[in-house]
C-alpha positions in Angstrom: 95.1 -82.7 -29.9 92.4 -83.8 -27.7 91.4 -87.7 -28.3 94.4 -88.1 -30.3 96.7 -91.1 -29.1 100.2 -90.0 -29.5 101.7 -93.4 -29.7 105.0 -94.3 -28.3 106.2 -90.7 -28.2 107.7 -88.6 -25.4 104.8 -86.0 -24.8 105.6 -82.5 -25.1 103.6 -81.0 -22.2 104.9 -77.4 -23.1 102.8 -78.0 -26.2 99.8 -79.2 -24.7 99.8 -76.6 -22.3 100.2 -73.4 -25.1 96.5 -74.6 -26.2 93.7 -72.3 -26.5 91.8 -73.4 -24.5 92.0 -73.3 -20.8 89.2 -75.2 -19.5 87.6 -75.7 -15.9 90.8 -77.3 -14.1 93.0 -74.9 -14.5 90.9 -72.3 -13.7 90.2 -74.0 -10.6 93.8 -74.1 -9.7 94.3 -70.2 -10.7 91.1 -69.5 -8.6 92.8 -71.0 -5.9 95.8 -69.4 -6.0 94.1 -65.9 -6.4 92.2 -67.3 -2.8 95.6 -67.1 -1.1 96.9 -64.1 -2.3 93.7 -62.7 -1.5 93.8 -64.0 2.4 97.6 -63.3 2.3 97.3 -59.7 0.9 94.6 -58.6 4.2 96.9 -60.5 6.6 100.2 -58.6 5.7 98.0 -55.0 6.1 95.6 -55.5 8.7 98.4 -54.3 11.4 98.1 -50.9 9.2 94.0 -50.7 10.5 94.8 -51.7 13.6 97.8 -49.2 15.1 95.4 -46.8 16.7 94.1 -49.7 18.7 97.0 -52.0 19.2 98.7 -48.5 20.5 95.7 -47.7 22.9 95.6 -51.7 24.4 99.5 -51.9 24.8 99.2 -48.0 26.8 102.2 -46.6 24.3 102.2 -43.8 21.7 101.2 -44.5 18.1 104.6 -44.0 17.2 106.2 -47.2 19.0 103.9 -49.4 16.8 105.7 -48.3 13.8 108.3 -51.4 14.8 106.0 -53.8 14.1 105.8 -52.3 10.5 109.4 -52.7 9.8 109.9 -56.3 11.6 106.9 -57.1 9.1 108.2 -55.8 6.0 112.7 -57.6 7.0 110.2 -60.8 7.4 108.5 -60.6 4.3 112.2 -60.2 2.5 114.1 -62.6 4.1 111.0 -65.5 3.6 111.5 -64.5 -0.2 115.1 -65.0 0.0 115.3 -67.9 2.2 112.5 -70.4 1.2 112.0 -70.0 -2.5 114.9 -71.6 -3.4 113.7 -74.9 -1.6 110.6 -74.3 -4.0 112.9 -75.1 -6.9 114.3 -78.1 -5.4 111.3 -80.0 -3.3 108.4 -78.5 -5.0 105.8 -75.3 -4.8 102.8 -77.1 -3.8 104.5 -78.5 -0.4 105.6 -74.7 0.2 102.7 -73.4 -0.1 100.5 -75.7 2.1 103.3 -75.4 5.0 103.6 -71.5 4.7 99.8 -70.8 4.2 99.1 -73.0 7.6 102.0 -71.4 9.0 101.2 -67.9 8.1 97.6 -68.5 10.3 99.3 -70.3 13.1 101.3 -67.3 13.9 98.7 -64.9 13.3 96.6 -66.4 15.6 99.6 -66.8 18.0 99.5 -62.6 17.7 96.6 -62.3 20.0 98.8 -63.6 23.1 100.7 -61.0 22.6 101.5 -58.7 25.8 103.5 -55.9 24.0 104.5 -54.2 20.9 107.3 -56.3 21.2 106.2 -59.6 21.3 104.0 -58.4 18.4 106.3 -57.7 16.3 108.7 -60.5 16.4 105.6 -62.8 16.2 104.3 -60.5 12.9 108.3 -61.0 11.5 107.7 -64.9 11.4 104.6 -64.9 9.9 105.4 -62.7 7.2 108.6 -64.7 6.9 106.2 -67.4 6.0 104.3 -65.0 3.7 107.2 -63.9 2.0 107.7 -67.2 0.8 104.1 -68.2 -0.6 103.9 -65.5 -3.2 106.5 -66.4 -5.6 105.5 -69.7 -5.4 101.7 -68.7 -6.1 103.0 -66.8 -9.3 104.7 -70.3 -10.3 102.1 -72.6 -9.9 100.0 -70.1 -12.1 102.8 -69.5 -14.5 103.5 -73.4 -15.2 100.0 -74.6 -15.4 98.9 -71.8 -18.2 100.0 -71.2 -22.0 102.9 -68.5 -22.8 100.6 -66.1 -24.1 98.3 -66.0 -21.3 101.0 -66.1 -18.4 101.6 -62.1 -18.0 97.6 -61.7 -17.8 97.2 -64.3 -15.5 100.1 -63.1 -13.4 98.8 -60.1 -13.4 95.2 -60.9 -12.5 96.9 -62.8 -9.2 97.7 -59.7 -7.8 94.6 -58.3 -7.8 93.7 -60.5 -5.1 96.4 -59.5 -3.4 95.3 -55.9 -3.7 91.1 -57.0 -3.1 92.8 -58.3 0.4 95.1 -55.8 1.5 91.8 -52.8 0.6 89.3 -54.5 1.1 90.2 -56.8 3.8 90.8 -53.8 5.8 87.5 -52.5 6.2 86.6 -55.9 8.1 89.6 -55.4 10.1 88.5 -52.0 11.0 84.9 -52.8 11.7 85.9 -56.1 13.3 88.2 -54.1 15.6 85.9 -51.8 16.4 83.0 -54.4 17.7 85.1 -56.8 19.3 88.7 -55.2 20.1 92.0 -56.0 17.4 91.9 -59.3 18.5 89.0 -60.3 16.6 90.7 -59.2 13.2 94.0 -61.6 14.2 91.3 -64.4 14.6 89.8 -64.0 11.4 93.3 -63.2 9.7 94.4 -66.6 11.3 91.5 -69.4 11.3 90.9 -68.1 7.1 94.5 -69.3 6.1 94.4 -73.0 8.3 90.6 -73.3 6.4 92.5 -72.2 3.0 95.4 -74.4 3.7 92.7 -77.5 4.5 91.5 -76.8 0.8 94.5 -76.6 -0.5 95.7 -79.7 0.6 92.6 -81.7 -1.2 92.6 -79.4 -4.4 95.9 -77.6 -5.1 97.9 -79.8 -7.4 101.8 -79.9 -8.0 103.0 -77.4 -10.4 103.2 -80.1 -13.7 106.0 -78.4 -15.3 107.7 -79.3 -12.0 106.8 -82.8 -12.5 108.3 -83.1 -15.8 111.5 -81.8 -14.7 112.0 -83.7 -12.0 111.5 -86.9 -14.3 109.8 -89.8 -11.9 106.5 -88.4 -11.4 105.4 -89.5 -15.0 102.1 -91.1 -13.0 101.1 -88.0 -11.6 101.7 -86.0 -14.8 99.3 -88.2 -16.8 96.7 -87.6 -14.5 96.9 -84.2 -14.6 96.8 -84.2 -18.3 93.9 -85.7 -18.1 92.4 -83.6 -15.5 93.0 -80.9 -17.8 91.5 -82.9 -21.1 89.8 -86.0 -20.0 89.4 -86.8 -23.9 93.4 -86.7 -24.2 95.0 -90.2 -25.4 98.0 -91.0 -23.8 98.3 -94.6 -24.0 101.8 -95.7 -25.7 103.6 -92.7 -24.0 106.6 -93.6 -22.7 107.5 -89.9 -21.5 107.4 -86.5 -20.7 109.1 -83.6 -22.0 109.0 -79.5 -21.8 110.7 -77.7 -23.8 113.2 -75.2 -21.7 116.7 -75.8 -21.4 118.1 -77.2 -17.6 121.2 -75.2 -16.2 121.8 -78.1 -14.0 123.4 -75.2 -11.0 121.6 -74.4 -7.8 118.5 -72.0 -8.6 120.2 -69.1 -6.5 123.5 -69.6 -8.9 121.5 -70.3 -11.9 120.0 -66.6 -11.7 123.5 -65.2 -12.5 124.7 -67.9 -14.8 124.3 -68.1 -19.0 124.4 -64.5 -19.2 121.4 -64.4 -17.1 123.5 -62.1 -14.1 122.2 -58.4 -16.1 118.6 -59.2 -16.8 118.6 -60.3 -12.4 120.0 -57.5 -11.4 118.0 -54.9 -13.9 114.5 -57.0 -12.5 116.2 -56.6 -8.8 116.1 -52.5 -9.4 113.4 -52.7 -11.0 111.5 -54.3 -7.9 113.7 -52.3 -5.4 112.8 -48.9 -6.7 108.4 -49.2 -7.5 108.3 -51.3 -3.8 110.1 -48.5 -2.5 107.4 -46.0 -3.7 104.4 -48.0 -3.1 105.3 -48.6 0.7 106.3 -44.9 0.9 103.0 -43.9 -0.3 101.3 -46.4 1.1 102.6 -45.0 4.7 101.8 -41.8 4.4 99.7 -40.5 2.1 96.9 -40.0 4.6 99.3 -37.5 6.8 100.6 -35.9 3.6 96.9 -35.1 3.2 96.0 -33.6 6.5 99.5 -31.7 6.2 99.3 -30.0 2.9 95.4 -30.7 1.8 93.8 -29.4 5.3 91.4 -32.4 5.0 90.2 -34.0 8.2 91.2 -37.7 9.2 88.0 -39.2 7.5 88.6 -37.2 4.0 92.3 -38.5 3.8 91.6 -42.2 4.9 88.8 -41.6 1.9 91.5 -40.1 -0.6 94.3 -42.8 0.5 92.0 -45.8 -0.2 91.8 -44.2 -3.8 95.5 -45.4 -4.3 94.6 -49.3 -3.7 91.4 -48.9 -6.1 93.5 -47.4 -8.7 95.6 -51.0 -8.0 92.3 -53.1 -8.9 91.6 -51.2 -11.9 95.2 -50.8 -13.9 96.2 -54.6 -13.3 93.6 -55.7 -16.6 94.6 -52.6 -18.2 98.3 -53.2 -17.8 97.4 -57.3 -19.2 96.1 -55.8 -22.6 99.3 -53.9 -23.7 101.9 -56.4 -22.7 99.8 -58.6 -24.7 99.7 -56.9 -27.7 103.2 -54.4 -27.1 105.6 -57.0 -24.8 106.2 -56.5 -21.2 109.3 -54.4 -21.1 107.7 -51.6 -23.4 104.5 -51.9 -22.2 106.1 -52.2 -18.4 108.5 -49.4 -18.9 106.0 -46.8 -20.0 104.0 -47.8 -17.2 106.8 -46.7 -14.9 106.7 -43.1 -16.6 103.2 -43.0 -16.4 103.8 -43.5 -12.5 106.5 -40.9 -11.8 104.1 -38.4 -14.1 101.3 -39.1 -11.6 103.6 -39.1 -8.3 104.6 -35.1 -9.3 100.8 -34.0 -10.0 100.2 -35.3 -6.8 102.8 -32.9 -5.3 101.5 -29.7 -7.4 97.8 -30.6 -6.9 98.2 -31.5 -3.0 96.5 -28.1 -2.3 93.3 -29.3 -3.6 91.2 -32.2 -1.7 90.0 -33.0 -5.6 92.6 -32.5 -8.0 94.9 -34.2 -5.2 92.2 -37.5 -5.1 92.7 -37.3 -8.8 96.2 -38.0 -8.9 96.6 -40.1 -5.9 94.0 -42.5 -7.9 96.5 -42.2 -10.9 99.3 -43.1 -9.5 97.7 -46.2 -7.4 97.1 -47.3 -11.1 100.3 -47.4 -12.4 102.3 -47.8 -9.1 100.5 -51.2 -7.7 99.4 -51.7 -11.3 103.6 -51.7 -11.8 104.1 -54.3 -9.2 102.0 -56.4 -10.9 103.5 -56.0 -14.1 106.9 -56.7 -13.0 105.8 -59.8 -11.5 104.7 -61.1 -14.7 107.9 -60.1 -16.5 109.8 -62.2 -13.6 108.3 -65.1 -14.4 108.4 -65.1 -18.3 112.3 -64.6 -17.7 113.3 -67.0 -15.7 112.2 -71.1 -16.6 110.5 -73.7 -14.0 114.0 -74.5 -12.6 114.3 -71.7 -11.0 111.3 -69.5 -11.1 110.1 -70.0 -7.7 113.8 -68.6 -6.7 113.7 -66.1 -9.6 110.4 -64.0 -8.0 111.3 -64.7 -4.7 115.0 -63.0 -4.6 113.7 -60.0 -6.8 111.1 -59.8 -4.3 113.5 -59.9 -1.5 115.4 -57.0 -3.1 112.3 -54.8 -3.2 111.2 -55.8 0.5 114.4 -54.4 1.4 114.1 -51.1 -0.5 110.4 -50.7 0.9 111.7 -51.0 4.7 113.2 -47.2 3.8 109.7 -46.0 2.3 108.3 -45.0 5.5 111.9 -43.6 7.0 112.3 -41.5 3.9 108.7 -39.7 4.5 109.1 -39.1 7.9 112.8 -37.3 7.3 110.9 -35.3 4.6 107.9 -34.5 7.0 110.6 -33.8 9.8 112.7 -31.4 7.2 109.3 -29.5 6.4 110.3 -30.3 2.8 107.4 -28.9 0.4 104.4 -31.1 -1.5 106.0 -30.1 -4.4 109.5 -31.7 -3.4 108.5 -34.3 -1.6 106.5 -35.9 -4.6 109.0 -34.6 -7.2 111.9 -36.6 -5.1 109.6 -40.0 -4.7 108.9 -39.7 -8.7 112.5 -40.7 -9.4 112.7 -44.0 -8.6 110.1 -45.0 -10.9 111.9 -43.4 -13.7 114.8 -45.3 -12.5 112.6 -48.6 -12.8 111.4 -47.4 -16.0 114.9 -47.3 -17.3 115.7 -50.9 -16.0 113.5 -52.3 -17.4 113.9 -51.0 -21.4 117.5 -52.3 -20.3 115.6 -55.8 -19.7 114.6 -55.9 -23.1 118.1 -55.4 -24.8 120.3 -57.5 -22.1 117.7 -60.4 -22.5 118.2 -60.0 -26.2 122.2 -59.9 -26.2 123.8 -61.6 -23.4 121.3 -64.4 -22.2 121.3 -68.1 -22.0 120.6 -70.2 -25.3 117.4 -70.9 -24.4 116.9 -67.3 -23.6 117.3 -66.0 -27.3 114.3 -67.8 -28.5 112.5 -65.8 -26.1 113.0 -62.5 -27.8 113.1 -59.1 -26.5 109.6 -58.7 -25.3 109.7 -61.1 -22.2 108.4 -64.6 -24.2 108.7 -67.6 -21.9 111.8 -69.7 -22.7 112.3 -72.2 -25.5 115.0 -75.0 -25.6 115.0 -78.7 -25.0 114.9 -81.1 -21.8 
């Protein structure tokens, strides 16, 4: 308790941390995080704003800027894959300071570019970079707040993510449209080097980190007391949190202790809603002016509806994995989605009923992402977190690389709303299913530690 001296002890952080209250430093350090997935979220879209321009300065047809799209999204998997790992093993703080100043170094590096193709390969490093700042975002929020709260707050990250990649995109537009595309890759450049100046003076370590690594027993106190300044820590000797260490490499570690069928189900999981999103993403303003009639303006309008349905459902989405577990409350999600995804087919007739449904399904799609997110990080423990999000990411990067393919071979087949909806609905189920099968392999076949965790995602109990 707070002003209580806890004599010669080894301090149980984990304990400290599952307190009520959360107090002004730590929600510094979540407002912080929520900052950067907020700058990171427009800087990963604003190429989406931009094509008609970028296609009009470099002189070639709309349809040749589509490579920057997928250069973007192979960067954004292969930084998940390659970098979080390190994460586990040197730290999240240091990852994040070097990829956030990275990320704006390269953007602003864009508008030297002389062709579509210098642009893209200059977009695939920085979202390379990117790729490897979010899991490490969702850590440092996931290791500084209590289990309960750690699915909300994950959660709540992304809407940043989401307020950037919507929002963020009007200032693109309306930046692009004063001063050329340029001015949107200065803005989408100079933002992260100021975020990654703050960073540096304000973003702390991740303290579960600390603990683990053992020698950093300094900075761990000071935290601690950041956190409480009444908290009496004179006579301890030691830290302690209570997870159990694998002692393998993070990669390894995700398939070890009977860990392997929980990965895999949260890699399908992530594979199949990222495949949707992108593919709706895409295209949903050409499905529009296809099968709706609706001019440019109205299906730009209607589109944007499937982003705001992503800022609404994520505090939604928070209250029943609180009060029903993640995988249930995750699962039915998923079903919600695919249910959404085929009314948008039947009701793509109608401008309305269609804005109706494309608004459901942004709820339940993005709101999905952010879900599974959560999940991802009550499963695996500090050791390998980082790595834990970042590969599941990676395996949904590469399944959204085929989102825009697939809706051009169904616009180029002249497949019907009806079809073309009803098809893009199954994944989702197929996520749906994955995860219920979370629940059950997390309660049968997983590491010691694991089992105290119970089926409904709870963080991980055991002994350091």
């Amino acid at each position: 308790m707070s002003g209580t001296s806890h004599g010669s002890a080894v301090f149980d952080v984990s304990e400290f941390l599952d307190r009520p209250r959360f107090g002004a430093y730590r929600i510094l350090i979540f407002a912080l995080c929520t900052l950067v997935m907020t700058v990171d979220g427009y800087d990963v879209f604003v190429v989406g704003y931009l094509a008609p321009a970028l296609a009009q300065d470099f002189g070639v047809p709309f349809s040749a800027v589509t490579s920057i799209f997928v250069f973007q999204t192979i960067g954004l998997g292969l930084g998940a894959y390659a970098v979080s790992p390190f994460a586990d093993r040197f730290g999240r703080r240091n990852i994040i300071l070097i990829c956030t100043a990275l990320l704006g170094l390269l953007t602003l590096a864009g508008t030297l570019a002389a062709s579509v193709g210098e642009l893209a390969v200059l977009r695939f490093v920085a979202s390379f970079f990117f790729g490897a700042v979010v899991p490490n975002l969702v850590a440092v929020t996931s290791e500084y707040c209590s289990q309960r709260s750690r699915p909300t707050l994950v959660i709540i990250l992304f809407i940043g993510y989401t307020v950037g990649a919507g929002g963020g995109g009007s200032i693109a537009s309306a930046l692009a449209a004063q001063f050329g595309w340029k001015a949107a890759f200065w803005m989408g450049g100079l933002t992260p080097l100021f975020i990654a100046a703050l960073l540096y003076v304000l973003l702390p370590e991740s303290i579960r980190f600390m603990v683990l690594k053992g020698d950093r027993n300094d900075e761990v106190a000071a935290r601690l007391r950041r956190i409480d300044p009444t908290l009496d820590l004179s006579g301890t000797h030691g830290f302690t949190i209570r997870e159990e260490k694998s002692g393998a490499m993070p990669v390894a570690a995700l398939f070890r202790h009977g860990r392997a069928p929980t990965t895999l189900l949260l890699w399908l999981s992530y594979a199949m809603n990222l495949f949707v999103l992108t593919f709706i993403a895409s295209w949903m303003p050409t499905f529009l002016r296809v099968f709706a009639g609706v001019d440019l303006k109205q299906a730009g309008a209607i589109a944007a509806l499937f982003s705001l349905g992503g800022i609404v459902s994520p505090l939604i989405l928070a209250y029943f994995i609180d009060r029903h577990g993640a995988t249930r409350a995750l699962a039915a999600n998923y079903v919600a989605a695919g249910v959404s995804i085929i009314l948008i087919g039947l009701a793509s007739a109608d401008a309305t009923l269609a804005a109706i449904a494309v608004f459901s399904a942004g709820l339940f799609v993005i709101g999905g992402q952010g879900g599974i997110n959560a999940l991802a990080s009550m499963v695996y423990p500090t050791e390998m977190r980082a790595t834990g999000v970042g590969w599941a990411l990676g395996a949904g990067r590469v399944a959204s690389v085929f989102g825009p393919m697939a809706g051009g071979a169904m616009l180029a087949g002249r497949w019907s709303a009806a079809s073309i909806f009803a098809t893009v609905s199954m994944p989702v189920f197929i996520a749906a299913l994955a995860t219920i099968c979370v629940r059950f392999t997390r309660r049968a076949g997983s590491a010691p530690a694991d089992r105290n965790a119970g089926a409904e995602g709870r963080p991980v109990i055991g002994t350091s």
